[in-house]
Backbone of each chain as ProteinMPNN parsed JSONL, in Angstrom:
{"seq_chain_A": "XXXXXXXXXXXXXXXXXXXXXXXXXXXXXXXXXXXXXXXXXXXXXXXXXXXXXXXXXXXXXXXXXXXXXXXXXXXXXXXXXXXXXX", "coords_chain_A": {"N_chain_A": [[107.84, 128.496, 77.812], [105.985, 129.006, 80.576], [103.698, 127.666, 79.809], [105.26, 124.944, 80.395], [105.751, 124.52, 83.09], [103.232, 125.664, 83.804], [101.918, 123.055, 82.952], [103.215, 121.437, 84.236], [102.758, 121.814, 87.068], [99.473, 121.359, 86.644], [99.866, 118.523, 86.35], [101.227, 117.362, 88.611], [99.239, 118.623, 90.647], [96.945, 116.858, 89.777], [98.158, 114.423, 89.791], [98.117, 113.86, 93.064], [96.329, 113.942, 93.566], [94.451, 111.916, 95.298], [95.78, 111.57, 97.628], [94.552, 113.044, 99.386], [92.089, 111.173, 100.314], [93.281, 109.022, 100.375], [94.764, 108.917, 103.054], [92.473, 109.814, 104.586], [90.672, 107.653, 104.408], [92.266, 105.675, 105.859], [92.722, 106.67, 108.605], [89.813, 107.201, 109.328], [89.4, 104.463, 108.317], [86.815, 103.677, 107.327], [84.843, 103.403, 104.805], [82.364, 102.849, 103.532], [80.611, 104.989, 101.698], [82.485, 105.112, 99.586], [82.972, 104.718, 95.708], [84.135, 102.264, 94.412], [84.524, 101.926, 92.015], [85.101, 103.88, 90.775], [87.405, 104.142, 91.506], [88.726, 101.973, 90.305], [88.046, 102.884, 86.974], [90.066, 104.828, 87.375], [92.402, 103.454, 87.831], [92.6, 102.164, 85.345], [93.102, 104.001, 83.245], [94.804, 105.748, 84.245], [96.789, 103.764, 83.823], [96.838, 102.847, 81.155], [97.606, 105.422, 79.877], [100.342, 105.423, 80.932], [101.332, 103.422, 79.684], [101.048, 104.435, 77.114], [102.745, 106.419, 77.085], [104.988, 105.2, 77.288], [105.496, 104.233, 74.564], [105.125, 106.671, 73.196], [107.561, 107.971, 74.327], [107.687, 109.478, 76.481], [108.371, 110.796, 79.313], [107.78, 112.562, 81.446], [104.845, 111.935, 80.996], [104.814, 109.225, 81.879], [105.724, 109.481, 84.089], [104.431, 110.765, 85.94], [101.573, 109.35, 85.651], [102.228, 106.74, 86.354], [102.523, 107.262, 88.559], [100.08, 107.863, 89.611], [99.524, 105.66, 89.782], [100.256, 103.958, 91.358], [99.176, 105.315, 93.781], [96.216, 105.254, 93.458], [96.002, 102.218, 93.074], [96.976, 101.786, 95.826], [94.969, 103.311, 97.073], [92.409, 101.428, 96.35], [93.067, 98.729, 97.407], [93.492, 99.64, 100.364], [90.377, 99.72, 100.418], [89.242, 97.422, 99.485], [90.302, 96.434, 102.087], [89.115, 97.57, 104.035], [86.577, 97.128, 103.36], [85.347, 94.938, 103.931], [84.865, 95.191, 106.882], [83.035, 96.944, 107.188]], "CA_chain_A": [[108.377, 128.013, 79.082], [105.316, 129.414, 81.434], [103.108, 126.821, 79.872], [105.694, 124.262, 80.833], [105.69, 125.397, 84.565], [101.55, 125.157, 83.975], [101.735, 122.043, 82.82], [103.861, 120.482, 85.335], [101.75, 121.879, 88.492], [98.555, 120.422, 86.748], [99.881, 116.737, 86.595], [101.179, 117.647, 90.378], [97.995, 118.067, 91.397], [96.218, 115.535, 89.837], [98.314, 113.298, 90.581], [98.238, 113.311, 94.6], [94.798, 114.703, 94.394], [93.859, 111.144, 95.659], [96.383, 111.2, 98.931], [93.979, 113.237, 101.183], [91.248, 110.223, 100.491], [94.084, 107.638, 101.401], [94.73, 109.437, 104.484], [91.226, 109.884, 105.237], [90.481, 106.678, 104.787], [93.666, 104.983, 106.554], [92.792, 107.203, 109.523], [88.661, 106.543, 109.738], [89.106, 103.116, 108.416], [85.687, 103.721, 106.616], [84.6, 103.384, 102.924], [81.268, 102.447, 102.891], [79.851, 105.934, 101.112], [82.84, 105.54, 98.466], [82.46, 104.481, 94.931], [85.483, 101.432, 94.28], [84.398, 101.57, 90.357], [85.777, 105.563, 90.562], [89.692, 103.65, 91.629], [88.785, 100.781, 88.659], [88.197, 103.294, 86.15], [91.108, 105.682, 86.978], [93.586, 102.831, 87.248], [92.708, 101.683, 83.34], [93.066, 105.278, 82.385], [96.413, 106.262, 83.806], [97.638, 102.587, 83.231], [96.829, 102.897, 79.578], [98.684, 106.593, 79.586], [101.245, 105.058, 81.255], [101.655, 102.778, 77.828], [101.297, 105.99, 75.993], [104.139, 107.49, 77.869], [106.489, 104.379, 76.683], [105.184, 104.234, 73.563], [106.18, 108.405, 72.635], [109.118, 108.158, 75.08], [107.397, 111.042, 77.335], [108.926, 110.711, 80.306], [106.801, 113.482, 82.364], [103.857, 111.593, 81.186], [105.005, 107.866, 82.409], [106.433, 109.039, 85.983], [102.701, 111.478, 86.616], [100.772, 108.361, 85.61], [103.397, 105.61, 86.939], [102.897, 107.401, 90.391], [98.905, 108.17, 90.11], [99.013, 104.532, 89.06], [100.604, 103.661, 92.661], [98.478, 105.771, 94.749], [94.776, 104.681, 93.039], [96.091, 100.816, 93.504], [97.088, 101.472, 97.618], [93.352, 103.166, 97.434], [91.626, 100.304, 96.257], [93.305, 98.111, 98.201], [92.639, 99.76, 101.139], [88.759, 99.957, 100.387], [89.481, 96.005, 100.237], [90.444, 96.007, 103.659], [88.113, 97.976, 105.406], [84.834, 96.981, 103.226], [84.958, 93.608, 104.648], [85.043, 95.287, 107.882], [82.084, 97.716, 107.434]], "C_chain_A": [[107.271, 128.032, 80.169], [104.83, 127.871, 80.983], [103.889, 125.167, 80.192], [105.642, 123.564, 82.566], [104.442, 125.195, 84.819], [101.112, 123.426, 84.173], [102.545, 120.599, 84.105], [103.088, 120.332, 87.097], [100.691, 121.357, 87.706], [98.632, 119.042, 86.96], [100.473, 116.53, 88.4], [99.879, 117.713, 90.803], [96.881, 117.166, 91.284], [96.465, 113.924, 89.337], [98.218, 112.907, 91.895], [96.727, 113.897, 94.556], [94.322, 113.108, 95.136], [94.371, 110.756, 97.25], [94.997, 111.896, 100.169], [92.881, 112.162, 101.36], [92.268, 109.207, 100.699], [94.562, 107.98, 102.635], [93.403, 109.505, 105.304], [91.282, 108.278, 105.598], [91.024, 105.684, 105.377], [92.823, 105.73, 107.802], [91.267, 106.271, 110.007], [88.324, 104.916, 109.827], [87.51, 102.716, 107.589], [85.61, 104.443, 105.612], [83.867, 103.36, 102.273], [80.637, 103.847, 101.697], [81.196, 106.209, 99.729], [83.046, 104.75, 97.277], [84.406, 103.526, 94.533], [85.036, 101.552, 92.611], [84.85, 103.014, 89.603], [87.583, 104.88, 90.506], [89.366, 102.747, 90.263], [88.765, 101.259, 87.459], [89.631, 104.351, 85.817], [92.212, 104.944, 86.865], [93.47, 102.553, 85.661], [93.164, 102.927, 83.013], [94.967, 105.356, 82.802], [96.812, 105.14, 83.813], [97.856, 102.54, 81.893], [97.903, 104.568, 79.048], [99.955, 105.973, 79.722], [102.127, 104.232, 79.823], [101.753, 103.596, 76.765], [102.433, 106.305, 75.996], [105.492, 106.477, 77.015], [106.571, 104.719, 75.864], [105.739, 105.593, 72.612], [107.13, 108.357, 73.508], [108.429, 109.391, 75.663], [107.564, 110.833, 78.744], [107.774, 111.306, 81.384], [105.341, 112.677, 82.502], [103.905, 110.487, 81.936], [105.086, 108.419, 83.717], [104.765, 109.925, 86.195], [102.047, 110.101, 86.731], [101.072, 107.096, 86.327], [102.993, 105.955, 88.554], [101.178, 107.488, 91.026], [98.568, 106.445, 89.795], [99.215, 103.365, 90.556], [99.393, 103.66, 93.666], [96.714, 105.22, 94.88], [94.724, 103.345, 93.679], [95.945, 101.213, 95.389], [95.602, 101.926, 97.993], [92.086, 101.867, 97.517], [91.632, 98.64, 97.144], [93.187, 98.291, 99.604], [90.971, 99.694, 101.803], [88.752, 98.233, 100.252], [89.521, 95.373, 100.98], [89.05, 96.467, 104.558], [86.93, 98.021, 104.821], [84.501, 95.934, 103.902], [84.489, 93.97, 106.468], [83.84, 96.147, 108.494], [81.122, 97.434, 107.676]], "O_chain_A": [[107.402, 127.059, 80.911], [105.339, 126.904, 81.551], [103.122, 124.205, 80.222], [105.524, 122.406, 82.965], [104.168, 124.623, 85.874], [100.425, 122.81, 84.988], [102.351, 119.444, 84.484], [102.936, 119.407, 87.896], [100.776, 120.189, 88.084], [97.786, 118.385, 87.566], [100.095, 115.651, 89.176], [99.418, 116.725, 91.375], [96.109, 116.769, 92.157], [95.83, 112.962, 88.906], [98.218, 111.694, 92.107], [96.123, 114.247, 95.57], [93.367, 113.456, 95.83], [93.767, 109.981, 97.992], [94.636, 111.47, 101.266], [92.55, 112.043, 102.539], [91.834, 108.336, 101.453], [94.784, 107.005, 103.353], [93.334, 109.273, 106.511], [91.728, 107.751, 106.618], [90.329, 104.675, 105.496], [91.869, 104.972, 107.98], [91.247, 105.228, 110.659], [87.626, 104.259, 110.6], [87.194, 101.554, 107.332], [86.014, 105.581, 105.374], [83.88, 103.577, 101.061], [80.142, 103.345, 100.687], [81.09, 107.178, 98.978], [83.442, 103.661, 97.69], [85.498, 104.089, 94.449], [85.779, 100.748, 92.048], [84.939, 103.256, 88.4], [88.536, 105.101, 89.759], [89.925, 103.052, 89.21], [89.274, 100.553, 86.589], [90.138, 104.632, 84.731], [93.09, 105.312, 86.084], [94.407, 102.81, 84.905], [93.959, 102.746, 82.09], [95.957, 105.149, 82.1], [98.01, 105.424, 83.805], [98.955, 102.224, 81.437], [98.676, 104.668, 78.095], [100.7, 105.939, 78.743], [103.187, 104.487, 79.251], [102.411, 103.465, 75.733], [103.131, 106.474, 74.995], [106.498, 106.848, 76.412], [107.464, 105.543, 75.666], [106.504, 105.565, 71.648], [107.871, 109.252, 73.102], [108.769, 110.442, 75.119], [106.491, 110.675, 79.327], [107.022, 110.573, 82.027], [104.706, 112.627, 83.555], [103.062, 110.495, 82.833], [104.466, 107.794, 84.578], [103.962, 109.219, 86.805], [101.941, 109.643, 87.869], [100.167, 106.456, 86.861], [103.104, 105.187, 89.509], [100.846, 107.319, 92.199], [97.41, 106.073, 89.601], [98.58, 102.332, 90.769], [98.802, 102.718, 94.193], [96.109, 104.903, 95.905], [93.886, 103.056, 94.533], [94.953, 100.93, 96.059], [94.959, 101.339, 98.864], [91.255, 101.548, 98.366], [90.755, 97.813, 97.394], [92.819, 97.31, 100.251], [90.514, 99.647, 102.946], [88.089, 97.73, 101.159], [89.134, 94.209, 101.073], [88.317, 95.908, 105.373], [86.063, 98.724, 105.341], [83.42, 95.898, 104.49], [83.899, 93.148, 107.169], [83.557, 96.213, 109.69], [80.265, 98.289, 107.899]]}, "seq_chain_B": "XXXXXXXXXXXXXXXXXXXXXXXXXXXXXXXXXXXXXXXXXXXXXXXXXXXXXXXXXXXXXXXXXXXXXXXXXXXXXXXXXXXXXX", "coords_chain_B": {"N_chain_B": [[99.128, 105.931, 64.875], [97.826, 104.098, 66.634], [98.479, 104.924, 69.169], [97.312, 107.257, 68.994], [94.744, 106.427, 69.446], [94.943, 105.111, 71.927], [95.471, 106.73, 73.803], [93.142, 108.106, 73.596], [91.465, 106.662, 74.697], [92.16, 106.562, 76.876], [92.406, 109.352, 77.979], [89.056, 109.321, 78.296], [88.561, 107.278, 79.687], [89.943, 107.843, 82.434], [88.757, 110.837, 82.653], [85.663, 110.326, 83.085], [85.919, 109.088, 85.306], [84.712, 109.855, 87.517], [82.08, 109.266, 87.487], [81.18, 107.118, 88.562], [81.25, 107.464, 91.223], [79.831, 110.448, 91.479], [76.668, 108.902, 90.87], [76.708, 107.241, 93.001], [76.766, 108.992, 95.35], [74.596, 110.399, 94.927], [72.867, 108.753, 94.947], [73.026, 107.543, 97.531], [73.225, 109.525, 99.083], [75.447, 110.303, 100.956], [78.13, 111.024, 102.293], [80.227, 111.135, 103.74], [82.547, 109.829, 104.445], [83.886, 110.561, 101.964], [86.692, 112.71, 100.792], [87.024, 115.832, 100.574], [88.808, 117.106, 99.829], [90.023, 116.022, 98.084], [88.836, 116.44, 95.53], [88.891, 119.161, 95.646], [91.859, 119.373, 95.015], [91.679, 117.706, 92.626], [89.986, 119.186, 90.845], [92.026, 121.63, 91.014], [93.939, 120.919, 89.216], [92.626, 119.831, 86.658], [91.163, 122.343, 86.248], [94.181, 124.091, 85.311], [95.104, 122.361, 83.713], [92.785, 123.158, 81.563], [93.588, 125.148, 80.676], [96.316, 125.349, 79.787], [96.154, 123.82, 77.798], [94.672, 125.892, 76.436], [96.23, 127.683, 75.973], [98.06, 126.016, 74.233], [96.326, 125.587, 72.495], [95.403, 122.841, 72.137], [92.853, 120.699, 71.633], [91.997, 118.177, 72.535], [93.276, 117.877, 75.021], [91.567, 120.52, 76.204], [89.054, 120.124, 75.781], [88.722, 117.093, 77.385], [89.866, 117.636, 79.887], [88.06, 119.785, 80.435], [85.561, 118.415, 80.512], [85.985, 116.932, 82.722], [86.304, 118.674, 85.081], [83.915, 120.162, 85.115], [82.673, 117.669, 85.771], [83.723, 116.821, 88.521], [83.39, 119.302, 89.641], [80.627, 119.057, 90.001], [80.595, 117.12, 91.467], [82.179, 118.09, 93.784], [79.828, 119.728, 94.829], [77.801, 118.464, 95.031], [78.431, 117.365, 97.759], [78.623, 118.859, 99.412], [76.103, 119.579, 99.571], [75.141, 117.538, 100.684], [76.645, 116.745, 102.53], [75.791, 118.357, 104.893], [73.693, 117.316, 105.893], [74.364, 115.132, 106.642]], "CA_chain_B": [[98.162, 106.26, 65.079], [97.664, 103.189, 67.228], [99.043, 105.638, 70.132], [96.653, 108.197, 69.526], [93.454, 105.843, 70.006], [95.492, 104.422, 73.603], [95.341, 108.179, 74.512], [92.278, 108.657, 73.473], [90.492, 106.0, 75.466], [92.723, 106.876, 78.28], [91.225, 110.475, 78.297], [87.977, 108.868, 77.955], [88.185, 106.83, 81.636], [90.212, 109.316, 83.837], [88.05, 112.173, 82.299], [84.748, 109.833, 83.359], [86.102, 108.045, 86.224], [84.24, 110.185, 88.774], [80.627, 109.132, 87.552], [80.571, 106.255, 89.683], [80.942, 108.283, 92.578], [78.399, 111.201, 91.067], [76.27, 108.202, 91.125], [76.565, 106.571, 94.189], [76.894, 109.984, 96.085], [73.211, 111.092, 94.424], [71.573, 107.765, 95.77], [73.013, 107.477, 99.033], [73.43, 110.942, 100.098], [75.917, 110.237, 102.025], [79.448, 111.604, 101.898], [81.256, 111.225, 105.636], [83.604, 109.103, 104.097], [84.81, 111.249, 101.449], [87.66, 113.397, 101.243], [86.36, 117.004, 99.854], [90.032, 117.795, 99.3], [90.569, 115.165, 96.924], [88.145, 116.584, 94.508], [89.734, 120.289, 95.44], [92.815, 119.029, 94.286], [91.053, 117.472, 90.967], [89.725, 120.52, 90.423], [92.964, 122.768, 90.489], [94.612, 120.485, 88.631], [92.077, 119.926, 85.599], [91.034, 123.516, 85.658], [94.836, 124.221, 85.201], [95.149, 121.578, 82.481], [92.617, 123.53, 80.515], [94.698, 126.81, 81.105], [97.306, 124.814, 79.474], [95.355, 123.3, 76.757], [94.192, 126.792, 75.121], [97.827, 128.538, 75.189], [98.969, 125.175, 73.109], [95.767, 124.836, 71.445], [95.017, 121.897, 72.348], [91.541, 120.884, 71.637], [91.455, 117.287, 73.149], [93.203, 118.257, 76.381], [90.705, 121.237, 76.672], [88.437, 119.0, 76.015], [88.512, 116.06, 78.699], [89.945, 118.097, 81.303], [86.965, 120.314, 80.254], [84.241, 117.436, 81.335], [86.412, 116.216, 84.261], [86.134, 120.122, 85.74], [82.579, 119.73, 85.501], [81.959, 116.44, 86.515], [83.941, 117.212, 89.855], [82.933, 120.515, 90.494], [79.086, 119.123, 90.572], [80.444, 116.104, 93.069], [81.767, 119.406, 94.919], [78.678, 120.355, 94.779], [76.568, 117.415, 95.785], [79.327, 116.917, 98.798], [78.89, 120.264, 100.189], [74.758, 119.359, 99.897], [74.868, 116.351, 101.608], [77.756, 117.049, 104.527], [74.942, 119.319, 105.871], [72.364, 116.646, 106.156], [74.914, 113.859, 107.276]], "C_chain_B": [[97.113, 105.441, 66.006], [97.859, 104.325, 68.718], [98.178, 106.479, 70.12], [95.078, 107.54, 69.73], [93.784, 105.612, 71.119], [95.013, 105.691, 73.937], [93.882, 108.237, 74.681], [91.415, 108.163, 74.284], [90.795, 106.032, 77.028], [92.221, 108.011, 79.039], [90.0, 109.938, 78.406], [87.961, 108.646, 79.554], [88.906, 107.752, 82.398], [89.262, 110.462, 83.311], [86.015, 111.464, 83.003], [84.574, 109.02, 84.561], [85.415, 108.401, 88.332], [82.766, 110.303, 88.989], [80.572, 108.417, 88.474], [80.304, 106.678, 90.479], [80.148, 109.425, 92.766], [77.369, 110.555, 91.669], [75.987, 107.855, 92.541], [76.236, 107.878, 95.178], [75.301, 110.566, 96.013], [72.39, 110.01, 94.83], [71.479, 107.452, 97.066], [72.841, 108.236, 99.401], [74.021, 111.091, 101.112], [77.61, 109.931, 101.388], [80.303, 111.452, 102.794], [82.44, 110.596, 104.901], [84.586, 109.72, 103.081], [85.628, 112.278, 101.574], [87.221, 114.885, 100.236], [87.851, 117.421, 98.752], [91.056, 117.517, 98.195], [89.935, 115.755, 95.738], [88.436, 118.288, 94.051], [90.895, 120.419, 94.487], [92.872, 118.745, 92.442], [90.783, 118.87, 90.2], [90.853, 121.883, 89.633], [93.872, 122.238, 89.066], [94.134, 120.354, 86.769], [91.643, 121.373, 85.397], [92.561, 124.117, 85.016], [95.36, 123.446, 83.594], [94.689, 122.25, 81.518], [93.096, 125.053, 79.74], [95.699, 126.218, 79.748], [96.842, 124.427, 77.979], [94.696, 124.55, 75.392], [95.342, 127.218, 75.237], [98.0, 127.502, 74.421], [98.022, 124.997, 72.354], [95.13, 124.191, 71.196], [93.912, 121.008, 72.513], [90.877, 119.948, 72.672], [91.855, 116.994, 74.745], [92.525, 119.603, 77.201], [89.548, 120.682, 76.788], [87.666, 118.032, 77.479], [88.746, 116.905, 80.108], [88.799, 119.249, 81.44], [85.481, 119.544, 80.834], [84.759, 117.863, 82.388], [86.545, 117.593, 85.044], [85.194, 120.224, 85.893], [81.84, 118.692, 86.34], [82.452, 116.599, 88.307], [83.627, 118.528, 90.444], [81.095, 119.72, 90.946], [79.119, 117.67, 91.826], [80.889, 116.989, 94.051], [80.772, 119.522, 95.857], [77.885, 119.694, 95.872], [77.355, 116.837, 97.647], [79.112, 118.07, 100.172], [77.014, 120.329, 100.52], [74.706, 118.371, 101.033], [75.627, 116.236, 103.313], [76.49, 117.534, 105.411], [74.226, 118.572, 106.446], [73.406, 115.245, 107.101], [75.43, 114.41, 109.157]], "O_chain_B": [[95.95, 105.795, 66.198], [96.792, 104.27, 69.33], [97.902, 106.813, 71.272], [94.239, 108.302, 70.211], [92.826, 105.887, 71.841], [93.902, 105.656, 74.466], [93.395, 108.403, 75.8], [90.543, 108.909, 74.729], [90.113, 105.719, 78.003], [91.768, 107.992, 80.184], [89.708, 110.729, 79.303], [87.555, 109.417, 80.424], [88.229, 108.517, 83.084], [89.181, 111.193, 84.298], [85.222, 112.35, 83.323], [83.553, 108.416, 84.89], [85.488, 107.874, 89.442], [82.167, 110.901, 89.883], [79.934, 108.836, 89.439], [79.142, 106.545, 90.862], [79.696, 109.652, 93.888], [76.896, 111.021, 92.705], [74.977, 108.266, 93.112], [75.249, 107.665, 95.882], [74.834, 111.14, 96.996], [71.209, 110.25, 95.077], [70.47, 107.171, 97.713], [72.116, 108.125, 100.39], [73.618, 111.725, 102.087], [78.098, 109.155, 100.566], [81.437, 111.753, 102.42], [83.442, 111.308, 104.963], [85.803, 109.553, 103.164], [85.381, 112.96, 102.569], [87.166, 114.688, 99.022], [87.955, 117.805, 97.587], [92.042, 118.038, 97.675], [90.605, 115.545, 94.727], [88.349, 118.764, 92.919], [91.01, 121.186, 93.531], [93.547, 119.181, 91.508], [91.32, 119.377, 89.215], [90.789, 122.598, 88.633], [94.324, 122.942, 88.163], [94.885, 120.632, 85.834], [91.754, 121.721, 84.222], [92.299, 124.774, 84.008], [95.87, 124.017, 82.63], [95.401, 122.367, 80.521], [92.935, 125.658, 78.68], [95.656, 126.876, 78.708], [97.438, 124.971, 77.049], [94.408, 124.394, 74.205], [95.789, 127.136, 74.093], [98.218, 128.025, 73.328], [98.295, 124.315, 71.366], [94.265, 124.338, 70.333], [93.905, 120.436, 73.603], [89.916, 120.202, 73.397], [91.234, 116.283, 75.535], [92.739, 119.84, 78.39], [88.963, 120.714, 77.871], [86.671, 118.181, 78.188], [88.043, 116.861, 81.118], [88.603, 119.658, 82.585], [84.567, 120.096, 81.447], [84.366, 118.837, 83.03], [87.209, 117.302, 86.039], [85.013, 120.482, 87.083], [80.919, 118.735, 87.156], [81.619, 116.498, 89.208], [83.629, 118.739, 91.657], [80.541, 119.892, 92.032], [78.272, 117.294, 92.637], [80.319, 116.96, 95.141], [80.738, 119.467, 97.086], [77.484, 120.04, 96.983], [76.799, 116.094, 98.456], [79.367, 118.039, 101.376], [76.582, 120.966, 101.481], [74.224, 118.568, 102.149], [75.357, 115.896, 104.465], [76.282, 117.075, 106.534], [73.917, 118.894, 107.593], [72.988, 114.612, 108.071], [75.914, 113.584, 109.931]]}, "name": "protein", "num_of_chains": 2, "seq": "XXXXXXXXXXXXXXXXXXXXXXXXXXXXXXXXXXXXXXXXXXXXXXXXXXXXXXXXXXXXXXXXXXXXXXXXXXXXXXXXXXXXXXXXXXXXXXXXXXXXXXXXXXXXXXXXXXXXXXXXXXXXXXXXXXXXXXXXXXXXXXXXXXXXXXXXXXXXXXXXXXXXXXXXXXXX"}
């Protein structure tokens, strides 16, 4: 059960580990010093889990990845907006 | 067994997806833009993973989340070098 409880706070935190850089960068509006091929590689990754997740029916895994799969996209798309602008 | 190559290449890019920004961070030297707390977050979360990974065992989620604990502790690293100078 503990390692259940483990396992659930690690995909908690790395899944929002990417909100305080969409807050940052929403706030400053600047992007230039960050690496857009870091969001291009982590969307393939948890997009492809995400297909995992159907694929074994793992629920826990689809909605972690399903949601880090959200947050990466509104990153990249932000760094969209405000590179043109830098 | 189709499912465990998806995985596997899935670990592969989220477990690698923070060279670019290694990279870029080691030629520019310049960090203002990033969020430290994003990589805090990475951190608790993959060190926690591999917590998780030896109670079950688990070789290939001790493994990746084994790089990706490395690879972000040394952009830590290089973040906490460069703030000073920026």
């Amino acid at each position: 059960m503990e390692e259940q409880i483990l396992g659930f706070i690690a995909g908690i935190l790395t899944t929002v580990a990417v909100l305080p850089q969409l807050v940052k960068s929403w706030m400053t509006k600047k992007v230039m010093d960050i690496s857009p091929f870091m969001f291009v590689l982590l969307l393939g990754g948890v997009g492809l889990w995400v297909i995992y997740g159907i694929i074994k029916n793992d629920y826990p895994i689809i909605l972690t990845n399903g949601i880090s799969f959200l947050l990466n996209s509104s990153m990249l798309l932000l760094m969209l907006l405000y590179k043109s602008k830098d």
